[in-house]
C-alpha positions in Angstrom: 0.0 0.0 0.0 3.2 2.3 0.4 2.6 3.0 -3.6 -1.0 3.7 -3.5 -1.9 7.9 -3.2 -5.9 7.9 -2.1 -7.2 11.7 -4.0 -10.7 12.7 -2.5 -12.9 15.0 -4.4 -14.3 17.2 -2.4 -17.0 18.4 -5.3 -18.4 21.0 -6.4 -21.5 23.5 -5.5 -23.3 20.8 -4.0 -26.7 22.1 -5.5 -28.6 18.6 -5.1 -27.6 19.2 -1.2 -28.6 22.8 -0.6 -29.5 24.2 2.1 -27.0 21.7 3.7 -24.0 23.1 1.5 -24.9 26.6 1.8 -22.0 27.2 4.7 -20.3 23.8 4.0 -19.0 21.4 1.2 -20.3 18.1 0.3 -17.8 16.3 2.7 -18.1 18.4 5.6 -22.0 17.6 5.9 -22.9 16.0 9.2 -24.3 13.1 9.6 -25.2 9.7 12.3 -25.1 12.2 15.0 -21.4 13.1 15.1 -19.7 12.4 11.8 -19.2 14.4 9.0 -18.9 12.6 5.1 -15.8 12.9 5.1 -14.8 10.7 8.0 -16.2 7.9 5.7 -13.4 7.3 3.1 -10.9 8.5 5.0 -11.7 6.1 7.6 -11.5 3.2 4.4 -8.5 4.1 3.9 -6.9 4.1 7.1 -8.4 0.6 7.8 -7.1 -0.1 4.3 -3.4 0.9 5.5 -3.6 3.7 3.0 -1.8 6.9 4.3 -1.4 9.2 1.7 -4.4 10.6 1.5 -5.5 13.7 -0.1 -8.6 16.1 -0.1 -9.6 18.4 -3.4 -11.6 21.2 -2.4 -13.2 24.6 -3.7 -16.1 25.3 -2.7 -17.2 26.3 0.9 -14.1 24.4 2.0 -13.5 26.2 5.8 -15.3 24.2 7.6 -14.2 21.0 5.8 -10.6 22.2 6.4 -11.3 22.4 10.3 -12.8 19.3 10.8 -9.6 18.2 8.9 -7.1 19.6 10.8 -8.8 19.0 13.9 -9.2 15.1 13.5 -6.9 13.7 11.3 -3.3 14.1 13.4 -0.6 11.9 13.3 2.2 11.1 15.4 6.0 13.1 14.1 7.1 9.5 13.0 4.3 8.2 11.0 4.5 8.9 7.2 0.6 9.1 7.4 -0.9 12.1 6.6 -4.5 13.5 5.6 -3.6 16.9 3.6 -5.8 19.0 2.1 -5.6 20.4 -2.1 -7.1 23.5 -1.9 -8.1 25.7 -5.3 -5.3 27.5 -6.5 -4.7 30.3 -9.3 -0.9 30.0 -11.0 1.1 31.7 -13.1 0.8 28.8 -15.5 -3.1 28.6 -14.8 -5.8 31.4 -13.4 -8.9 28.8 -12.9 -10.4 27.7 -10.3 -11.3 23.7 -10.5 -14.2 23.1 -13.7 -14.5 19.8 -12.5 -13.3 16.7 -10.7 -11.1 15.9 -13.5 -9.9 19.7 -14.2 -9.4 19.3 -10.2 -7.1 16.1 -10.2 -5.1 17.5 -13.0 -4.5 20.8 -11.7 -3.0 18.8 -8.5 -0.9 16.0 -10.2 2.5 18.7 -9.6 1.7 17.9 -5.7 1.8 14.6 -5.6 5.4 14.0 -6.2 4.9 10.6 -8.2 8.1 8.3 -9.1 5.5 7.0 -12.0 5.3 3.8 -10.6 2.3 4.7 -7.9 -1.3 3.6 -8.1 -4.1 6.6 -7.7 -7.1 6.0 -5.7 -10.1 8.3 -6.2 -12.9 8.9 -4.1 -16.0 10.7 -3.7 -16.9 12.6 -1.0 -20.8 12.3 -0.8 -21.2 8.0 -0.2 -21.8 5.5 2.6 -20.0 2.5 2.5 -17.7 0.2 3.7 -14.8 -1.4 1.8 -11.3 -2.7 2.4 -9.9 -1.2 -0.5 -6.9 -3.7 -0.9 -9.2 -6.0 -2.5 -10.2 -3.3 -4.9 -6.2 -3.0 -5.4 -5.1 -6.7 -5.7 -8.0 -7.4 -8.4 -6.8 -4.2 -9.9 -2.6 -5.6 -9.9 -4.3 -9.6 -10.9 -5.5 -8.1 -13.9 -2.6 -6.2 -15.1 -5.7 -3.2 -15.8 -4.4 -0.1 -16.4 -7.8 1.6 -14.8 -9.9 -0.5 -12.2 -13.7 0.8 -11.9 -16.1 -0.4 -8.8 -19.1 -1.1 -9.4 -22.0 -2.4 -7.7 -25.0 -3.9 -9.0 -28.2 -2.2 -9.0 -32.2 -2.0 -10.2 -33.4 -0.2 -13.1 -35.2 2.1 -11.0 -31.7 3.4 -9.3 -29.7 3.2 -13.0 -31.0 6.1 -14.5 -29.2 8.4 -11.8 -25.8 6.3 -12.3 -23.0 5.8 -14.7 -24.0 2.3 -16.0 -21.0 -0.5 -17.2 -21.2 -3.8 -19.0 -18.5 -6.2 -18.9 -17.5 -9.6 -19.9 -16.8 -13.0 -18.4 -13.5 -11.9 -17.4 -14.1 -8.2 -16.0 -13.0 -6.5 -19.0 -15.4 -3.4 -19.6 -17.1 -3.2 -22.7 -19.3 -0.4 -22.5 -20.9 1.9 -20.5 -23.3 5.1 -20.5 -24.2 7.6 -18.1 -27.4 7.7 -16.5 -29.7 6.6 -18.8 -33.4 7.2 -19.1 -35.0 4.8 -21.4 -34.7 0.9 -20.9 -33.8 0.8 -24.5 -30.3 2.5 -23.9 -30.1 -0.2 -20.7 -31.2 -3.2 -22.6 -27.7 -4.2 -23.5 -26.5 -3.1 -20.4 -28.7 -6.5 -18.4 -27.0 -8.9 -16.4 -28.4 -11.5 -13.9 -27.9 -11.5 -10.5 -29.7 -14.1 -8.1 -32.9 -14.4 -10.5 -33.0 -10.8 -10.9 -32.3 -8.3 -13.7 -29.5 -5.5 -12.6 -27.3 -3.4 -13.7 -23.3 -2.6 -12.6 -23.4 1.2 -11.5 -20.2 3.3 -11.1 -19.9 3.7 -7.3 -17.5 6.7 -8.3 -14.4 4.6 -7.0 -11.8 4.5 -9.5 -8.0 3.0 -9.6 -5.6 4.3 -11.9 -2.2 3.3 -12.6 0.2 6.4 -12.5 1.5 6.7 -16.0 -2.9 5.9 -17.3 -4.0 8.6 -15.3 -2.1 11.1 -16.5 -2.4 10.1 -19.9 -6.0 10.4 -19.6 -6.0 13.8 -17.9 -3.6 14.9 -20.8 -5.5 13.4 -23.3 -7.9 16.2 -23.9 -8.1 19.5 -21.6 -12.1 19.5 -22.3 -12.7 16.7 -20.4 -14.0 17.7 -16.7 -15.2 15.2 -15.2 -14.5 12.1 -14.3 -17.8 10.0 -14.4 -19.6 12.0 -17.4 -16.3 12.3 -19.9 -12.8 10.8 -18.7 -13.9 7.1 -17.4 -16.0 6.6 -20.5 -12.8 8.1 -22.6 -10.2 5.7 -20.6 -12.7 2.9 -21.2 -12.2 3.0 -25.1 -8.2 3.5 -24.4 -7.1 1.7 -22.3 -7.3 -1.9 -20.3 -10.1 -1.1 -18.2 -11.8 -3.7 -15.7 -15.2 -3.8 -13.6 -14.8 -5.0 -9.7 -17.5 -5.6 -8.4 -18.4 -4.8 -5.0 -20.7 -6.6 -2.6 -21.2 -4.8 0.4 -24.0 -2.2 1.2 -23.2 1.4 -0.6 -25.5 4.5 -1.1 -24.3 7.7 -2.9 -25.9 11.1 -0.7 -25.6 13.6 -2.9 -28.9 14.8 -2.6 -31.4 16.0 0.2 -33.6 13.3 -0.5 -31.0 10.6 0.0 -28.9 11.9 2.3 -32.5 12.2 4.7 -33.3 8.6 4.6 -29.6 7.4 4.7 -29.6 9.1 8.2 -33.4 7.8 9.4 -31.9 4.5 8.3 -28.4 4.3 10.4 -31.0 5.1 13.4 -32.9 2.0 13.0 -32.4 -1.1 15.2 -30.6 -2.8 12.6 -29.3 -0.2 10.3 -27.4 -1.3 6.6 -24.7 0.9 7.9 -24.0 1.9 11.8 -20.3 3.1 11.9 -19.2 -0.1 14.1 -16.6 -1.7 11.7 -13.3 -3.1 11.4 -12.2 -0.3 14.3 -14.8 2.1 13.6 -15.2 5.5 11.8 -12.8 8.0 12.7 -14.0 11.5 13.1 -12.8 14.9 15.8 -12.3 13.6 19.4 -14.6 15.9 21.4 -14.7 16.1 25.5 -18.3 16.3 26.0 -20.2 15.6 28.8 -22.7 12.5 28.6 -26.4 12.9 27.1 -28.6 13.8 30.0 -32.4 12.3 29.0 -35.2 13.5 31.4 -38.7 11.8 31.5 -38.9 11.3 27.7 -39.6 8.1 25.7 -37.6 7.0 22.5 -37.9 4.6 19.7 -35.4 3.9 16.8 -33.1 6.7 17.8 -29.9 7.6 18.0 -28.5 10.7 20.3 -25.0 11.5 20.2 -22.8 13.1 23.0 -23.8 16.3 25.1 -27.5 16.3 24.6 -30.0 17.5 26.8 -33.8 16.3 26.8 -36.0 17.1 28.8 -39.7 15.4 28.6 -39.6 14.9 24.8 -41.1 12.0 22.7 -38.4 11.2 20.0 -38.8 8.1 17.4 -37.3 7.4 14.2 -34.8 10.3 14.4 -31.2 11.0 14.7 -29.6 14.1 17.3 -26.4 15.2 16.9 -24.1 16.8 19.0 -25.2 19.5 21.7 -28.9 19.0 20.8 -31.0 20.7 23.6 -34.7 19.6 23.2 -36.8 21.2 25.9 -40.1 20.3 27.2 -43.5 18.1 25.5 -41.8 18.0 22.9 -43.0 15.1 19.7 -40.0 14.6 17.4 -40.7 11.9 15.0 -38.6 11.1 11.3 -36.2 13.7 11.7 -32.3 14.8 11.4 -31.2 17.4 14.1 -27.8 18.4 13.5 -27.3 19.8 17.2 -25.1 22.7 17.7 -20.9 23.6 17.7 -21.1 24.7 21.1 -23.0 25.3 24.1 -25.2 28.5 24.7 -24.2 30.6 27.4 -26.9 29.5 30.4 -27.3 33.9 31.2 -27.9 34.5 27.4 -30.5 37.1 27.4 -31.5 35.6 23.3 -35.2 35.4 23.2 -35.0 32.3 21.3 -32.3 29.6 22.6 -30.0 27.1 20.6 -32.1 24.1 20.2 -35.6 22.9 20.2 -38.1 24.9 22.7 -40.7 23.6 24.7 -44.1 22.5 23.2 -42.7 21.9 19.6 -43.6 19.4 17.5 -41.3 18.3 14.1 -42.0 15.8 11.9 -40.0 14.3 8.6 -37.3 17.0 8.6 -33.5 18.7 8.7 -33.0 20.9 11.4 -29.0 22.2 10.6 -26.6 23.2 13.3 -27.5 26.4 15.5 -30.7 26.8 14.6 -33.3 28.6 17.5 -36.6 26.7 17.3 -39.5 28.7 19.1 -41.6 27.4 21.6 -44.4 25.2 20.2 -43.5 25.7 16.8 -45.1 23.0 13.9 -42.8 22.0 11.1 -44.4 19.4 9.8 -44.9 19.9 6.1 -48.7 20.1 6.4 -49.6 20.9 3.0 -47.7 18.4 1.2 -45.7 21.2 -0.9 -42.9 19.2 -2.4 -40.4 22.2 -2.9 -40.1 25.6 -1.7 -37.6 28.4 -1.0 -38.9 30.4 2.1 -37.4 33.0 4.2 -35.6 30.8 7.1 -37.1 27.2 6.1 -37.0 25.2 2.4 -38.5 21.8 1.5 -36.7 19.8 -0.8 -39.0 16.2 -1.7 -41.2 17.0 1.1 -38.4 17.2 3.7 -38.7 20.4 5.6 -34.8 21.8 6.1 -33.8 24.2 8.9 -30.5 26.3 7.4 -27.7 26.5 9.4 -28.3 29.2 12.4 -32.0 29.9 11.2 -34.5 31.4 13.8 -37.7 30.3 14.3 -40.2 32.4 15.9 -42.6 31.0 19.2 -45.6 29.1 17.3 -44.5 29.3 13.6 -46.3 27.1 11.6 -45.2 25.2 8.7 
């Protein structure tokens, strides 16, 4: 693994994800509580003995870069090291990033290859779990010069993915990006189990040195790796499908990031962050979760909360959460708060939930001031909608980051 550079993509704008990414990039979304995305793959790697491991970012990328340089510390005589690529302008080059491809070439100067390394890209934005040495020894096995992994999928889920076919052997023979008809997928069918899927790009790529840079040289157009250079470096070079087994869900939008966290706080979620040593994330000296006369289902509460006579099922609190009095939480994601409200604060409305509320199905971000016996519970069925402190995005009511909600607001 000494030869084998892990490059992150922190992404861009993060539109499908707004309001989330409206202070913050893809990666440095929280979520199960206490993690942010970015603890995911860089936890993969770590497990994976991978420790040169770099982050690509642009947009929104200060909080990203704290959570960074907070967590990820190494001892003076480890070679390990989580750095991050920021968005630079050169003399040789004025842009900022137009892509994750445009990204990855504008950082190959900071790598300090020999030539002879293996390049490991990542997204930012997925839940999984993988030991990517496996990925890396069917990559070496098959002598490919570009290793793509893939996991199988329904038609429904296709049309949002970039979509391989591949023979007996793991050699790729086609592919198209997220295709709408099943006329583009019919050639695209394999079985699994009984079943018709399809082998989706999980946007986990292997690249041998000397490939990678000739596909980033190849054409200065292309700018991004799923839509133009994997589907170029297909039809170039020796390209192979591994396919993946375990359980994997891309987040990039509200929609799925929402019930990828309702899920982790079932009893038995797909993923739970208890693996192979864990996820890593920022060590934090809170004080324990203090719950008062309240009565929860299907939860999960992470460190420092405070509730006090609350009914809570099918939701996840994060750090800091204070949820005061009769309150009926039910299908939702509360962020919780970066630190603690001073007890004397003279703020009409406090951090946290007030007393009497009720919220159901929704994102309440970090910092925000909910009113006593507020409603956010989406009773109109509006689908989306850009309001003055709230939005709905699929239904899902969101919160923004350090939004105030007045006593009995209705939504």
């Amino acid at each position: 693994m000494k030869k084998v550079i892990a490059l992150i993509l922190g992404g861009g704008q993060g539109k499908r994800l707004f309001p989330l990414t409206m202070y913050r990039s893809k990666p440095a979304v929280p979520i199960g509580g206490k993690y942010r995305l970015i603890d995911i793959p860089v936890s993969n790697c770590l497990h994976s003995n991978i420790k040169d491991i770099y982050v690509l970012t642009q947009f929104n990328s200060e909080s990203l870069n704290n959570h960074i340089n907070h967590t990820y510390r190494f001892d003076y005589f480890s070679r390990a090291f989580v750095r991050i690529l920021a968005a630079e302008q050169t003399l040789q080059n004025t842009n900022w990033f137009q892509g994750t491809a445009d990204a990855v070439r504008k950082n190959l100067s900071h790598l300090n290859m020999e030539g002879d390394e293996e390049i490991l890209i990542l997204s930012g934005d997925q839940i999984y779990e993988m030991d990517y040495r496996d990925l890396i020894h069917y990559h070496r096995k098959n002598k490919s010069d570009v290793t793509v992994s893939v996991v199988p999928v329904t038609q429904r889920d296709a049309g949002e993915l970039g979509i391989l076919r591949s023979n007996e052997s793991g050699l790729i023979t086609g592919f198209i990006e997220k295709p709408k008809t099943a006329k583009e997928l019919r050639d695209f069918k394999f079985s699994q189990d009984g079943a018709a899927k399809y082998l989706a790009s999980m946007g986990v790529y292997i690249f041998n040195a000397a490939t990678l840079v000739k596909a980033l040289e190849a054409s200065d157009v292309d700018l991004d790796f799923g839509r133009e250079v994997i589907p170029h470096a297909i039809t170039t070079f020796r390209a192979f499908g591994y396919v993946f087994k375990g359980y994997w869900k891309d987040v990039g939008s509200v929609k799925a990031f929402y019930d990828a966290n309702i899920e982790i706080a079932t009893s038995k979620p797909h993923f739970g962050f208890v693996y192979k040593g864990g996820v890593f994330t920022r060590p934090r000296f809170l004080p324990p979760t203090r719950i008062s006369s309240s009565n929860m289902k299907n939860s999960i509460v992470a460190d420092g909360t405070i509730i006090n006579g609350a009914r809570i099922s099918r939701s996840s609190i994060g750090l800091r959460t204070v949820i005061g009095k009769r309150c009926h939480i039910d299908r939702t994601v509360i962020m919780g708060a970066d630190y603690y409200e001073d007890p004397d604060s003279t703020a009409p409305i406090k951090i946290g939930i007030g007393d009497g509320c009720i919220v159901e199905r929704a994102i309440i971000d970090k910092n925000a001031r909910i009113g006593k016996k507020a409603r956010i519970r989406n009773v109109g069925k509006v689908g989306n909608l850009d309001a003055e402190n709230y939005f709905i995005r699929d239904g899902i009511v969101i919160i923004p980051k350090n939004a105030v909600l007045k006593d009995g607001m209705r939504i």
